[in-house]
N, CA, C, O and CB atoms as a CASP TS submission, in Angstrom:
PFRMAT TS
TARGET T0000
AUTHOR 0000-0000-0000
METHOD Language model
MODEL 1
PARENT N/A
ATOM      1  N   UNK     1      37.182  37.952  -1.660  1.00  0.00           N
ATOM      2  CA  UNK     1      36.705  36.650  -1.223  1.00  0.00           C
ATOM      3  C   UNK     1      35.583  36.796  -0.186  1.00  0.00           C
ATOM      4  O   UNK     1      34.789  35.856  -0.158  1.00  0.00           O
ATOM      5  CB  UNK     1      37.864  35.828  -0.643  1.00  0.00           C
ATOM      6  N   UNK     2      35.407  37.653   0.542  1.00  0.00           N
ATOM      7  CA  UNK     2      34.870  37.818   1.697  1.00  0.00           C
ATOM      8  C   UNK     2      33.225  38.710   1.299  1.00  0.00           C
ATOM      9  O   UNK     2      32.283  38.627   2.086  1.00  0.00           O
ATOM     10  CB  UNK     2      36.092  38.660   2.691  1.00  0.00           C
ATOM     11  N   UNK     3      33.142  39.392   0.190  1.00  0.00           N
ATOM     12  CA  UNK     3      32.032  39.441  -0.847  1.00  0.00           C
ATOM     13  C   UNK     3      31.665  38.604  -1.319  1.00  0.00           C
ATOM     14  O   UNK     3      30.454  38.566  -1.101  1.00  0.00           O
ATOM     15  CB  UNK     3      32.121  40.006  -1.733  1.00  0.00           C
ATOM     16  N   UNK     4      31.976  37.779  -1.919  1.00  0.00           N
ATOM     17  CA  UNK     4      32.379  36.665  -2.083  1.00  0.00           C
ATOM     18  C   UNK     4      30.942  35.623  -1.725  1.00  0.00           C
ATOM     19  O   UNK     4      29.909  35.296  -2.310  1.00  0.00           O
ATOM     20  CB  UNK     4      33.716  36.542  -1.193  1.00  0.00           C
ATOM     21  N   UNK     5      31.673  35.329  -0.265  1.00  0.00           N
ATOM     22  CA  UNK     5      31.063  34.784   1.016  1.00  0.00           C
ATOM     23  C   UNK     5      29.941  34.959   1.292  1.00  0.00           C
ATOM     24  O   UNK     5      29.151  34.063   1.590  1.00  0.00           O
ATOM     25  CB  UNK     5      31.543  35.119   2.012  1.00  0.00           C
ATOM     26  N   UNK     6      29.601  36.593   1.216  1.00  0.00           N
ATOM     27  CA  UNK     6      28.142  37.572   1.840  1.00  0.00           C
ATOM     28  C   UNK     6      27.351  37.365   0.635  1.00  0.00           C
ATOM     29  O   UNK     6      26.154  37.261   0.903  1.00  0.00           O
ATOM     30  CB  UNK     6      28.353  39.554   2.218  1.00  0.00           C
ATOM     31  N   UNK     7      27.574  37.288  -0.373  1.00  0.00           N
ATOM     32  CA  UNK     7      26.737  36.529  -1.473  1.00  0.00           C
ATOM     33  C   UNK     7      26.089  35.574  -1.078  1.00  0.00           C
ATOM     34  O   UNK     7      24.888  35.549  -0.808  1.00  0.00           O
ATOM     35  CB  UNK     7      27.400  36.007  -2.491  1.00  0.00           C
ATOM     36  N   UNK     8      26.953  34.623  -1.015  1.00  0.00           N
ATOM     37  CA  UNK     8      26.596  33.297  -1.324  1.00  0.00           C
ATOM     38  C   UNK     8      25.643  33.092   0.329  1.00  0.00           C
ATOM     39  O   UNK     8      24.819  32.179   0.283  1.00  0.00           O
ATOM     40  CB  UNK     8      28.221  32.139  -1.699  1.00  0.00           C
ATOM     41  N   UNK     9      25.702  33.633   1.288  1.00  0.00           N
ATOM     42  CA  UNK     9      24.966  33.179   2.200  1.00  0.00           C
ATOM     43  C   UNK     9      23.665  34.374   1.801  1.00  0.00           C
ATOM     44  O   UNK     9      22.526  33.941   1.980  1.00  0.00           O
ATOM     45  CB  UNK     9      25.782  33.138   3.791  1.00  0.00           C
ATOM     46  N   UNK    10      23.743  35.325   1.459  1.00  0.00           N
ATOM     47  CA  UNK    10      22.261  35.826   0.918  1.00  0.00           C
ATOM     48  C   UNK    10      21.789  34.882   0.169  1.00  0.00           C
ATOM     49  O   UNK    10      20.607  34.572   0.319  1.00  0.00           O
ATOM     50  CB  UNK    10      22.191  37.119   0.064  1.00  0.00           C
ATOM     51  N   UNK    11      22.491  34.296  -0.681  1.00  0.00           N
ATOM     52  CA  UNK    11      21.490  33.419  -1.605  1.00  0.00           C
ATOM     53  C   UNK    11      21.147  32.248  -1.157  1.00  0.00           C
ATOM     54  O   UNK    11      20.274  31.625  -1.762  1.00  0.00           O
ATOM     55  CB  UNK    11      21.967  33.108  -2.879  1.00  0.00           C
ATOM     56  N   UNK    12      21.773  31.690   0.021  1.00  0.00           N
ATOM     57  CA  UNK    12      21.741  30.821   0.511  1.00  0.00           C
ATOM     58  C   UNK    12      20.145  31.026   1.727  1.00  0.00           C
ATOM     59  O   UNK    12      19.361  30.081   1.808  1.00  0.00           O
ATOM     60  CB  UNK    12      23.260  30.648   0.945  1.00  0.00           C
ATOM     61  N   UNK    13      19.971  31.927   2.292  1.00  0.00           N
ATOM     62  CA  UNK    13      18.990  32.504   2.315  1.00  0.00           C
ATOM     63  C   UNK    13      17.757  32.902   2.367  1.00  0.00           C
ATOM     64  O   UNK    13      16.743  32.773   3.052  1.00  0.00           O
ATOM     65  CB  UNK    13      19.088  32.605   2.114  1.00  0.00           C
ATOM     66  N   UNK    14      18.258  33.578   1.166  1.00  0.00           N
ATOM     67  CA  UNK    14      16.660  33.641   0.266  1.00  0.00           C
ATOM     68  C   UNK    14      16.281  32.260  -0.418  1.00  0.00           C
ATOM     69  O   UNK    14      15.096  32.017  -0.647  1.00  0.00           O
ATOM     70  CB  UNK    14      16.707  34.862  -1.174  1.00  0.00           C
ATOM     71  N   UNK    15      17.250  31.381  -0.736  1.00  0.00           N
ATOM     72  CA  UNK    15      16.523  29.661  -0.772  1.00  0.00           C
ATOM     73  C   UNK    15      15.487  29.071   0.172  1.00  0.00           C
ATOM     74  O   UNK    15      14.521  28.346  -0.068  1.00  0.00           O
ATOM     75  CB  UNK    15      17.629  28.580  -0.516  1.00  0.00           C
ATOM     76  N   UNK    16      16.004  29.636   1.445  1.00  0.00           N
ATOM     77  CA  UNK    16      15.482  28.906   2.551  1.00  0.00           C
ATOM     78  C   UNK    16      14.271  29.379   2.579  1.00  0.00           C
ATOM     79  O   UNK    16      13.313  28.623   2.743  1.00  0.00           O
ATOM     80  CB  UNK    16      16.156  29.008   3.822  1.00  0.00           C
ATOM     81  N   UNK    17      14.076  31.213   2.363  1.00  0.00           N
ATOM     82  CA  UNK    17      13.086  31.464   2.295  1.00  0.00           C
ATOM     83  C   UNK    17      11.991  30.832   1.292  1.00  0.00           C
ATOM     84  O   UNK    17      10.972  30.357   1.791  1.00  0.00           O
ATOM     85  CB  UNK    17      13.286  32.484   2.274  1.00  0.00           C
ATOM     86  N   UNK    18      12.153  30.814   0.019  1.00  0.00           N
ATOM     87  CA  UNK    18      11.987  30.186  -0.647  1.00  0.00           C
ATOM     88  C   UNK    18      11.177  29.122  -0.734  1.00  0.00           C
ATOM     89  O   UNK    18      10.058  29.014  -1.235  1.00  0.00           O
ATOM     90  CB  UNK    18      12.712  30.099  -0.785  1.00  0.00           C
ATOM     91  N   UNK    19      12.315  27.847   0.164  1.00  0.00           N
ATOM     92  CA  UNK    19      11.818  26.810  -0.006  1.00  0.00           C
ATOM     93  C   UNK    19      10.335  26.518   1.438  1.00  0.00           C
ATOM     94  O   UNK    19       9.550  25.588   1.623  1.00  0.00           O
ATOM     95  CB  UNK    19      13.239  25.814  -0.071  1.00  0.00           C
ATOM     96  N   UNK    20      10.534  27.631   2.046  1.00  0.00           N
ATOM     97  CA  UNK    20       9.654  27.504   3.120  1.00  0.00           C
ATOM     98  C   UNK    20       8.396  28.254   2.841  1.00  0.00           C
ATOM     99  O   UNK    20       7.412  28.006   3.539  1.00  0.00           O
ATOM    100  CB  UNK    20      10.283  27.958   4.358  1.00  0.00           C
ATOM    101  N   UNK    21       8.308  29.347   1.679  1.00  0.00           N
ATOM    102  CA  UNK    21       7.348  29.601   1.046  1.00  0.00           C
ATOM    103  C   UNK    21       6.614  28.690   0.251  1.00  0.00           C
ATOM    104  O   UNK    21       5.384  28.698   0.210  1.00  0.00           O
ATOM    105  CB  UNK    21       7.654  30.412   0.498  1.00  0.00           C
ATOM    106  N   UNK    22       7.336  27.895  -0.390  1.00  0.00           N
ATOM    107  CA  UNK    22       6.677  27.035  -1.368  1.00  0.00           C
ATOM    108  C   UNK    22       6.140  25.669  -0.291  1.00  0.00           C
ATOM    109  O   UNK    22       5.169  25.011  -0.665  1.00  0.00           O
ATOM    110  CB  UNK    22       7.910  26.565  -2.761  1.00  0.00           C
ATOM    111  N   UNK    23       6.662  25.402   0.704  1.00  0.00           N
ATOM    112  CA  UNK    23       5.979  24.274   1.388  1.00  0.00           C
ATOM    113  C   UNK    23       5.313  24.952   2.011  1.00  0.00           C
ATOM    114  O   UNK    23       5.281  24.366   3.094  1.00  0.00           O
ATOM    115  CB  UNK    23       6.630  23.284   2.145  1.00  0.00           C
ATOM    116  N   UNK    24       4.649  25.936   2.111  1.00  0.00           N
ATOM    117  CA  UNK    24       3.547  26.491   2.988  1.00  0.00           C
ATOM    118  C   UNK    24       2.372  26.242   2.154  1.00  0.00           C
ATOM    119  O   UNK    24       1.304  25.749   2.517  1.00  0.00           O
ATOM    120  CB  UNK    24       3.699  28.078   3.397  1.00  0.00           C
ATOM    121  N   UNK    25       2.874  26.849   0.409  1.00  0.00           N
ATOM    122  CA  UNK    25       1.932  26.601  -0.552  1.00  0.00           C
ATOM    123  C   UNK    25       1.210  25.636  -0.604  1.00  0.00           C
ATOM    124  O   UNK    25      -0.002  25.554  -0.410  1.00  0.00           O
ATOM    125  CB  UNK    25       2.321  26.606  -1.496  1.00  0.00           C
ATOM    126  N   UNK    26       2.364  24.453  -1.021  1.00  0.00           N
ATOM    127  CA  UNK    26       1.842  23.053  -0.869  1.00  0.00           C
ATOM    128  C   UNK    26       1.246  22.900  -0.161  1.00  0.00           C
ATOM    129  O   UNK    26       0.230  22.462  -0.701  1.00  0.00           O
ATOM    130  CB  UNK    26       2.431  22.177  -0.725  1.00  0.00           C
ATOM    131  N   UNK    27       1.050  22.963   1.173  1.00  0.00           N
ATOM    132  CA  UNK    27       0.245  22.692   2.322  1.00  0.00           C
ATOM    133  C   UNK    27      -0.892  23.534   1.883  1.00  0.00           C
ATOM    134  O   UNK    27      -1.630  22.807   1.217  1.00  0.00           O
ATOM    135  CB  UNK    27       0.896  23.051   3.787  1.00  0.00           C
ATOM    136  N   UNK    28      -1.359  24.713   1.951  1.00  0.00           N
ATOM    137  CA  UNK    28      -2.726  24.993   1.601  1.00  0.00           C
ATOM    138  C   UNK    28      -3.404  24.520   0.555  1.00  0.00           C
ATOM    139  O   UNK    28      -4.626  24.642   0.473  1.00  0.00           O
ATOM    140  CB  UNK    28      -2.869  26.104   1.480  1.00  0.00           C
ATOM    141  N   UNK    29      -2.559  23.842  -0.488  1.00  0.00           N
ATOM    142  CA  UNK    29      -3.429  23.485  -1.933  1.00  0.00           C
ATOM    143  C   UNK    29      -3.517  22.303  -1.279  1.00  0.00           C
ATOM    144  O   UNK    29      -4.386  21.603  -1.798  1.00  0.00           O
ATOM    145  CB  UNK    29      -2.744  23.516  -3.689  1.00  0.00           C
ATOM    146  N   UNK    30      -3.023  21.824  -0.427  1.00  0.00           N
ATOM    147  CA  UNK    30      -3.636  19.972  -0.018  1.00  0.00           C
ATOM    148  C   UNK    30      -4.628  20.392   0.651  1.00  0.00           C
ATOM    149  O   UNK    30      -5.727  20.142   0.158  1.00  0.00           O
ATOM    150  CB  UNK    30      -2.627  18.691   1.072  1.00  0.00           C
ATOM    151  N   UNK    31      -4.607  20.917   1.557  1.00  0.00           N
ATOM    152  CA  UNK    31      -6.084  21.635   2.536  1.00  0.00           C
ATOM    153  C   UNK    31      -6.665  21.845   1.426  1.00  0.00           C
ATOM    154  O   UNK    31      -7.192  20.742   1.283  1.00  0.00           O
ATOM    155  CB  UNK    31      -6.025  23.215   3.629  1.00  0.00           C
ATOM    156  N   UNK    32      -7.064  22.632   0.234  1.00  0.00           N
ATOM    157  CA  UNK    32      -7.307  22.943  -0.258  1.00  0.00           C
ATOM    158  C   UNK    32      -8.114  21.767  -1.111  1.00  0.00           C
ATOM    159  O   UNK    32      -9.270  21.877  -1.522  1.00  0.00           O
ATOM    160  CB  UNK    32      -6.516  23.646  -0.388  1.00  0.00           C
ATOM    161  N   UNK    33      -7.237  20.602  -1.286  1.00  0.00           N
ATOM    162  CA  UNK    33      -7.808  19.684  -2.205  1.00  0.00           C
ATOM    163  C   UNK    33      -8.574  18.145  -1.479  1.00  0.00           C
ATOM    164  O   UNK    33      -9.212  17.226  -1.993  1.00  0.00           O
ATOM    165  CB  UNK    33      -6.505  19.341  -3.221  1.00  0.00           C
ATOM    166  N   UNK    34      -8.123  18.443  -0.029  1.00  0.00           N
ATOM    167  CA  UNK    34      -8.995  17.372   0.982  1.00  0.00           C
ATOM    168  C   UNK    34     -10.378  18.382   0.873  1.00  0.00           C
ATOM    169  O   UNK    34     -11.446  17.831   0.609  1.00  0.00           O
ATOM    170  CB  UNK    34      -8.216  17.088   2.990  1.00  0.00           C
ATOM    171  N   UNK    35     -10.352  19.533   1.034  1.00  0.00           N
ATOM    172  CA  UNK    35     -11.495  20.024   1.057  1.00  0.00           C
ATOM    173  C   UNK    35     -12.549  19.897   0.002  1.00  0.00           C
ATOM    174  O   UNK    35     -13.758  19.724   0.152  1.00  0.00           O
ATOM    175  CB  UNK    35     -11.275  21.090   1.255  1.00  0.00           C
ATOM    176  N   UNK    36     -11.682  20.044  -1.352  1.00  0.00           N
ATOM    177  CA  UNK    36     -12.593  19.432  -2.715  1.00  0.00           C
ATOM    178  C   UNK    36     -12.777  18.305  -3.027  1.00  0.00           C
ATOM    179  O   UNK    36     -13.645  18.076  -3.870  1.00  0.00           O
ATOM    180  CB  UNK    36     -12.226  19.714  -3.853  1.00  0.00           C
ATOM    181  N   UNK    37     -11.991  17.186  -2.428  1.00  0.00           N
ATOM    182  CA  UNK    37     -12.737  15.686  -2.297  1.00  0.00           C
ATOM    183  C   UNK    37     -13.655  15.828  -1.400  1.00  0.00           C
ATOM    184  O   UNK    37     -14.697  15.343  -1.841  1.00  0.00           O
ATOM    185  CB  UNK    37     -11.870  14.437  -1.844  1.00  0.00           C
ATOM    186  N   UNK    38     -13.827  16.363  -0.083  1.00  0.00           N
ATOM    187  CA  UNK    38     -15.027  16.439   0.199  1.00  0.00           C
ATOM    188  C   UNK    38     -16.165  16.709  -0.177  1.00  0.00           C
ATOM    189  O   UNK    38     -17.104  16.030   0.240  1.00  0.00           O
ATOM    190  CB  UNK    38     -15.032  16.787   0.701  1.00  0.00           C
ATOM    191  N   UNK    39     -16.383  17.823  -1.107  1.00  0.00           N
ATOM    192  CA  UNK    39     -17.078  18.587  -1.209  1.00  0.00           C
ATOM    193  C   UNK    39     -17.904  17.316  -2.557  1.00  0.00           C
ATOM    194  O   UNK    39     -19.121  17.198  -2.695  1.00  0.00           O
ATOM    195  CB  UNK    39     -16.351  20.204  -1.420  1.00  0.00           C
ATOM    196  N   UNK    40     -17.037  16.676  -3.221  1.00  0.00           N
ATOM    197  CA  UNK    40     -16.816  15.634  -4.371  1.00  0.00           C
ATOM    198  C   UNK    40     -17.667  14.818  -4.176  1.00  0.00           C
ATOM    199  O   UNK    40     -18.614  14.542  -4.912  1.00  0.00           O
ATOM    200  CB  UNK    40     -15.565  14.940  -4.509  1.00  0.00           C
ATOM    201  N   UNK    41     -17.189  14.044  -2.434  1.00  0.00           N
ATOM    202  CA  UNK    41     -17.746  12.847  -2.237  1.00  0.00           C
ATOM    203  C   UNK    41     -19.559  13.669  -1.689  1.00  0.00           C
ATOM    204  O   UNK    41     -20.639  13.297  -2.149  1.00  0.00           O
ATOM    205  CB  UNK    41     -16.605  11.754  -0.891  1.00  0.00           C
ATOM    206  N   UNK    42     -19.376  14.747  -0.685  1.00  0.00           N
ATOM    207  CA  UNK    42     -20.925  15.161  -0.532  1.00  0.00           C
ATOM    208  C   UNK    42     -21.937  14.962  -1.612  1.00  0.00           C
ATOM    209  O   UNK    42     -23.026  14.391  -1.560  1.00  0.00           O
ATOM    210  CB  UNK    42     -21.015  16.569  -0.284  1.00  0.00           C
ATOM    211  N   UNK    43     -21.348  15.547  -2.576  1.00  0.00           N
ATOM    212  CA  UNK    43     -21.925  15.745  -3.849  1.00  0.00           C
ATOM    213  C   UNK    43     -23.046  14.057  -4.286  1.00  0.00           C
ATOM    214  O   UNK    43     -24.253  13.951  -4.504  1.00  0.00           O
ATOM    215  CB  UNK    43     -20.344  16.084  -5.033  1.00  0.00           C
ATOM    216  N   UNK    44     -21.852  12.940  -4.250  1.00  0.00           N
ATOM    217  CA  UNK    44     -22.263  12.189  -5.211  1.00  0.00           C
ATOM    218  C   UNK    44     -23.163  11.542  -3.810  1.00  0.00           C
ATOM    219  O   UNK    44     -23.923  10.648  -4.181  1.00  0.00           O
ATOM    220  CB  UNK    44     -21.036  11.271  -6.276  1.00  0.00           C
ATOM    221  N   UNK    45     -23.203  11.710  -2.870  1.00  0.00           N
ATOM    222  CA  UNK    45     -23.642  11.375  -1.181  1.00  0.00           C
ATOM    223  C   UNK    45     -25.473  11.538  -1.803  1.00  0.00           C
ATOM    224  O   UNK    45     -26.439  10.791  -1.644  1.00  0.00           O
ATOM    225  CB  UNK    45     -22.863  13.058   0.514  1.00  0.00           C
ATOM    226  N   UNK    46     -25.315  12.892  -2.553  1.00  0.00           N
ATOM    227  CA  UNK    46     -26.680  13.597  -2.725  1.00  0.00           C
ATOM    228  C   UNK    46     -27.199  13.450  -4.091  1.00  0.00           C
ATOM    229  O   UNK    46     -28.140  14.070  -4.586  1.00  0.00           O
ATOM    230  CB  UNK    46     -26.598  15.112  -2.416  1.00  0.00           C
ATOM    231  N   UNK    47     -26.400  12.468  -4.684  1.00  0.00           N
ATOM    232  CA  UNK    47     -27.181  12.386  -6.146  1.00  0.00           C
ATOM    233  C   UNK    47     -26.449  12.532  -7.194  1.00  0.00           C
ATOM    234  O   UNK    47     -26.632  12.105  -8.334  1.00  0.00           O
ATOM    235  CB  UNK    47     -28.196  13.361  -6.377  1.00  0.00           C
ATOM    236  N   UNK    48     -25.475  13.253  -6.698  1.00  0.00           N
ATOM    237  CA  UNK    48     -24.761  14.286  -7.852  1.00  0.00           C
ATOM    238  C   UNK    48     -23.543  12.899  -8.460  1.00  0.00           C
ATOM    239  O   UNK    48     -23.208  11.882  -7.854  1.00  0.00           O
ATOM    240  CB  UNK    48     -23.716  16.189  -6.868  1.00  0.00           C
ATOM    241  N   UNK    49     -23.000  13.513 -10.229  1.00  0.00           N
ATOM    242  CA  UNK    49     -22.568  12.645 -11.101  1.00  0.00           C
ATOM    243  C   UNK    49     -21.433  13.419 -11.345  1.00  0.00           C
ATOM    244  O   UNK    49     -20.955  13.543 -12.473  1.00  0.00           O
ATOM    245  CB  UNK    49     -23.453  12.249 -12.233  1.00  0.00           C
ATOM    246  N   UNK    50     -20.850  14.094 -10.059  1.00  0.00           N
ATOM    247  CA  UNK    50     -19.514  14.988 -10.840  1.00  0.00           C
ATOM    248  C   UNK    50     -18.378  14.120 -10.923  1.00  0.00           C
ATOM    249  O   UNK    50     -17.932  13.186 -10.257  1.00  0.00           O
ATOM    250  CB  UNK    50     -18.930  16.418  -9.970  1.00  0.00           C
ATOM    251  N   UNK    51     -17.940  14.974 -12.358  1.00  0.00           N
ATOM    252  CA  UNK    51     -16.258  14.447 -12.263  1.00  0.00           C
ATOM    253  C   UNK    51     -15.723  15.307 -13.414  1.00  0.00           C
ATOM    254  O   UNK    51     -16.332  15.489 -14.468  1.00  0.00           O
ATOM    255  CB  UNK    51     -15.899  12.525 -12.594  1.00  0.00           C
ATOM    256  N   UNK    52     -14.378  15.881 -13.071  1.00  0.00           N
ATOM    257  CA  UNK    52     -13.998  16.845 -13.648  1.00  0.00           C
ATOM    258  C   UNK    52     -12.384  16.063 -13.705  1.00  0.00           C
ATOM    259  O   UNK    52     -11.530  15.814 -12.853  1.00  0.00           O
ATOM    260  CB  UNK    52     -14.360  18.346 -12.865  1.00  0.00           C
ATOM    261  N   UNK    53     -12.474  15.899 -14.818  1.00  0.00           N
ATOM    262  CA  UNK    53     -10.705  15.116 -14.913  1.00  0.00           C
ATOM    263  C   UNK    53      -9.680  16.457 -13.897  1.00  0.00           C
ATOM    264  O   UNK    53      -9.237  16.345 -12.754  1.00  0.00           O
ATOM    265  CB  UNK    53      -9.866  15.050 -17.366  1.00  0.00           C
ATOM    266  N   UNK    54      -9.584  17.556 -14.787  1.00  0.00           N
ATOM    267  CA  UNK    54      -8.671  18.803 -14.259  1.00  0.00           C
ATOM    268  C   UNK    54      -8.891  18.638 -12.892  1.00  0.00           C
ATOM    269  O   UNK    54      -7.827  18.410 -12.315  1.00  0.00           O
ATOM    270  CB  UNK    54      -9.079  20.395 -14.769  1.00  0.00           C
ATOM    271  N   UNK    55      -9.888  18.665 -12.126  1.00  0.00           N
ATOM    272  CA  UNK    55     -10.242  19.153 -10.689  1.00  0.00           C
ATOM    273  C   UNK    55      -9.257  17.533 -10.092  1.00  0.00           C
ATOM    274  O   UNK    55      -8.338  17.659  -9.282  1.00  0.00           O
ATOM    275  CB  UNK    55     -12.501  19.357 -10.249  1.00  0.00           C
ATOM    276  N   UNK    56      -9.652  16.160 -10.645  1.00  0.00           N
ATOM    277  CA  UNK    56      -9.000  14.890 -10.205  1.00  0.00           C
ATOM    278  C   UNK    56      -7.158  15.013 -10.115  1.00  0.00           C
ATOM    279  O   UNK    56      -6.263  14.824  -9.291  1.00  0.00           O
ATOM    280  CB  UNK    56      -9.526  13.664 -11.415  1.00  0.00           C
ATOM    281  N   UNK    57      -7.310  15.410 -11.396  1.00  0.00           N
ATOM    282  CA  UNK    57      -5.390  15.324 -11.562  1.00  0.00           C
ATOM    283  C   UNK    57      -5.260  16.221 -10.897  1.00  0.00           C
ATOM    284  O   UNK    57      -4.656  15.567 -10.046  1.00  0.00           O
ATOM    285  CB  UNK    57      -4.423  15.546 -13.027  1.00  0.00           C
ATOM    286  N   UNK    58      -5.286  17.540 -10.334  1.00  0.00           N
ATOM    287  CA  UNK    58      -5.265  18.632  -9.042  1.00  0.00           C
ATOM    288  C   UNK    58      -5.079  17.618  -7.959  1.00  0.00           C
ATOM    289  O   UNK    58      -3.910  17.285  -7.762  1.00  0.00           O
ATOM    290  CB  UNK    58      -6.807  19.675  -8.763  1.00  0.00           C
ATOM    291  N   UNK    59      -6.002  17.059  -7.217  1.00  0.00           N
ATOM    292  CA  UNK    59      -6.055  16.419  -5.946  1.00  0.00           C
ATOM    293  C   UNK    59      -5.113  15.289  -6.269  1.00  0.00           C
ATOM    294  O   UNK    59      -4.100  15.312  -5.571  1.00  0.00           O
ATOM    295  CB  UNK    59      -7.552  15.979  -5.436  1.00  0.00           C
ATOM    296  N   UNK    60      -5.168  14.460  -7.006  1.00  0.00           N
ATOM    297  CA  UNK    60      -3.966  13.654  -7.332  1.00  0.00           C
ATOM    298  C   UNK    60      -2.823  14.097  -6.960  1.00  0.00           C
ATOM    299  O   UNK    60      -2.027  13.371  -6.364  1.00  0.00           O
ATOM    300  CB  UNK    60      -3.810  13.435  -8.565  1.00  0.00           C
ATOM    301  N   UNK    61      -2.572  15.335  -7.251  1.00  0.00           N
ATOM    302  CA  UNK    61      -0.869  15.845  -7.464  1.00  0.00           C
ATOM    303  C   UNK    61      -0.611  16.092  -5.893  1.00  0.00           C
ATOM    304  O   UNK    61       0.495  15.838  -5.416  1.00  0.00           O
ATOM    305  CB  UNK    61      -0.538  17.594  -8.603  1.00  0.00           C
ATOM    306  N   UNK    62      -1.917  16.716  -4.909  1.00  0.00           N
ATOM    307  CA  UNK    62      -1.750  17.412  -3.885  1.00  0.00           C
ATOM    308  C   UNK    62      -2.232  16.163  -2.461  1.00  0.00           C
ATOM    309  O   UNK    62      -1.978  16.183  -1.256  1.00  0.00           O
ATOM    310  CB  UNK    62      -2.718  18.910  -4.147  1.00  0.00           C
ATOM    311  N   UNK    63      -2.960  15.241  -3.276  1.00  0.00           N
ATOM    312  CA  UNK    63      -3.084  14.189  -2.031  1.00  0.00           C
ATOM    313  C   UNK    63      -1.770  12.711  -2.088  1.00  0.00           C
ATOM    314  O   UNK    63      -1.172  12.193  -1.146  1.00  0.00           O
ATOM    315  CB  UNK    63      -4.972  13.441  -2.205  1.00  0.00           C
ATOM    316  N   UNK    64      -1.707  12.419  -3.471  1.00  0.00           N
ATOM    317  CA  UNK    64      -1.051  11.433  -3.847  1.00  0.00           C
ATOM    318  C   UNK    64       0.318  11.455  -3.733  1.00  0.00           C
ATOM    319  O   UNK    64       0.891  10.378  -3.564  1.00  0.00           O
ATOM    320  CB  UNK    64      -1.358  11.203  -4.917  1.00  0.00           C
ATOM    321  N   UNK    65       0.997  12.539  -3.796  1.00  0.00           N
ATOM    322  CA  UNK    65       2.317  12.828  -3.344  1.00  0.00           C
ATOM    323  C   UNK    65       2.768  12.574  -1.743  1.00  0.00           C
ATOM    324  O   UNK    65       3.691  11.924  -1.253  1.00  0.00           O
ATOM    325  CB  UNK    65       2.487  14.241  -3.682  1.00  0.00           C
ATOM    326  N   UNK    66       1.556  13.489  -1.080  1.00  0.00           N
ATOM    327  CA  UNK    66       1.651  13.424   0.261  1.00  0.00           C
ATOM    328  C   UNK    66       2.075  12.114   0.938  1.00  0.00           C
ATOM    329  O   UNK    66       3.089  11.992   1.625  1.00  0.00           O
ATOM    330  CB  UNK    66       0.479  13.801   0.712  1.00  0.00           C
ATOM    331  N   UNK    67       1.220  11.188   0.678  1.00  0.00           N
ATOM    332  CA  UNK    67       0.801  10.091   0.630  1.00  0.00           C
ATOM    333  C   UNK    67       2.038   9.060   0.187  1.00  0.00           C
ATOM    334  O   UNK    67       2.293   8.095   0.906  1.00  0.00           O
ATOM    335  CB  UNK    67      -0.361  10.169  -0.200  1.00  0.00           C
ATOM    336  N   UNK    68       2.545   9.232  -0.637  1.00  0.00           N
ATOM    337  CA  UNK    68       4.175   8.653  -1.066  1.00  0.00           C
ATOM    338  C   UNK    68       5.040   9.150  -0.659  1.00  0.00           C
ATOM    339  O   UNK    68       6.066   8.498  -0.850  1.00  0.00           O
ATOM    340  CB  UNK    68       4.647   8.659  -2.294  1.00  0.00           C
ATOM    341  N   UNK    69       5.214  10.268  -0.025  1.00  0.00           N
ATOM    342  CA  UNK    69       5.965  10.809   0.694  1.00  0.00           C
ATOM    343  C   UNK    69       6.609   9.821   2.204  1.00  0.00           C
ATOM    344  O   UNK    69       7.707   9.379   2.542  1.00  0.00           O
ATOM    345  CB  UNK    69       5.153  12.042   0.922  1.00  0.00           C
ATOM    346  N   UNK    70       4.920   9.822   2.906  1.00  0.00           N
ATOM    347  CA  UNK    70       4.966   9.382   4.243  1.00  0.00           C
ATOM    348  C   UNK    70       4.872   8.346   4.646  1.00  0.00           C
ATOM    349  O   UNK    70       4.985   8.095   5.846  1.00  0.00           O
ATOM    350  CB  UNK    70       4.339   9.775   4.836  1.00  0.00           C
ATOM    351  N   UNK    71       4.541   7.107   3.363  1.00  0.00           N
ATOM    352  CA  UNK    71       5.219   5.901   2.810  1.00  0.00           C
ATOM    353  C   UNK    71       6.725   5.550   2.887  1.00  0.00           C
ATOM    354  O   UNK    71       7.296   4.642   3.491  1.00  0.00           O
ATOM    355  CB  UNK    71       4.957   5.921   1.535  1.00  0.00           C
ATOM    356  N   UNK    72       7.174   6.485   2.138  1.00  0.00           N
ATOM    357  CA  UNK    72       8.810   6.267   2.086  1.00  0.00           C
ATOM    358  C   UNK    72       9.236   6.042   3.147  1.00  0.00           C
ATOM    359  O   UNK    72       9.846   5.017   3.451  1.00  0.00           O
ATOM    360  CB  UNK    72       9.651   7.290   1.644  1.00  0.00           C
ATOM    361  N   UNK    73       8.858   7.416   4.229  1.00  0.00           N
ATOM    362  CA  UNK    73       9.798   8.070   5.432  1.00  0.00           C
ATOM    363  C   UNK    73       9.268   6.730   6.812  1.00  0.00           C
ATOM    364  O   UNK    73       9.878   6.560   7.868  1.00  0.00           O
ATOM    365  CB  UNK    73       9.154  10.293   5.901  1.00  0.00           C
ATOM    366  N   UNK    74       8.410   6.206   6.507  1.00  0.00           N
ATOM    367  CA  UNK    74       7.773   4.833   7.272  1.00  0.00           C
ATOM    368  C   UNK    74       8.542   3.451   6.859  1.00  0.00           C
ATOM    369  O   UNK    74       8.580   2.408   7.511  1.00  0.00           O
ATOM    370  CB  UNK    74       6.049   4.610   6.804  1.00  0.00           C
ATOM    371  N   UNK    75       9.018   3.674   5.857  1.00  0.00           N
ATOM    372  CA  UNK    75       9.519   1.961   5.133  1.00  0.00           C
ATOM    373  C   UNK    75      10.674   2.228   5.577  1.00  0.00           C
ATOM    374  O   UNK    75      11.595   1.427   5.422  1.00  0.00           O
ATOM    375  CB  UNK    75       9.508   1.460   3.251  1.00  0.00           C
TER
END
């Protein structure tokens, strides 16, 4: 039982690790994707006609979540 135990808190764990790896991720691909709306809006600032669906649904996933997130935790 007591093996058991030492399991389950390793795995318990390496979740944490885990889950604190993957929200680090998240956080740089949002940096990551405020930085490419910038770069988006400069663009069209100067003339430019970009739009890249793939590059949109990217920032979508990484700004728009955020964003409903900190909605919720406010209501």
């Amino acid at each position: 039982m007591e093996e058991l135990r030492k399991r389950l808190l390793e795995l318990s764990r390496q979740e944490a690790s885990l889950n604190f790896k993957m929200y680090e991720l998240f956080e740089e691909n949002r940096i990551l994707a405020i930085k490419l709306a910038g770069y988006i809006a400069e663009n069209r600032l100067y003339g430019g006609k970009w739009e890249d669906r793939e590059a949109i649904k990217v920032m979508d996933k990484y700004l728009t979540k955020k964003r409903n997130e900190d909605e919720r935790s406010s209501g």
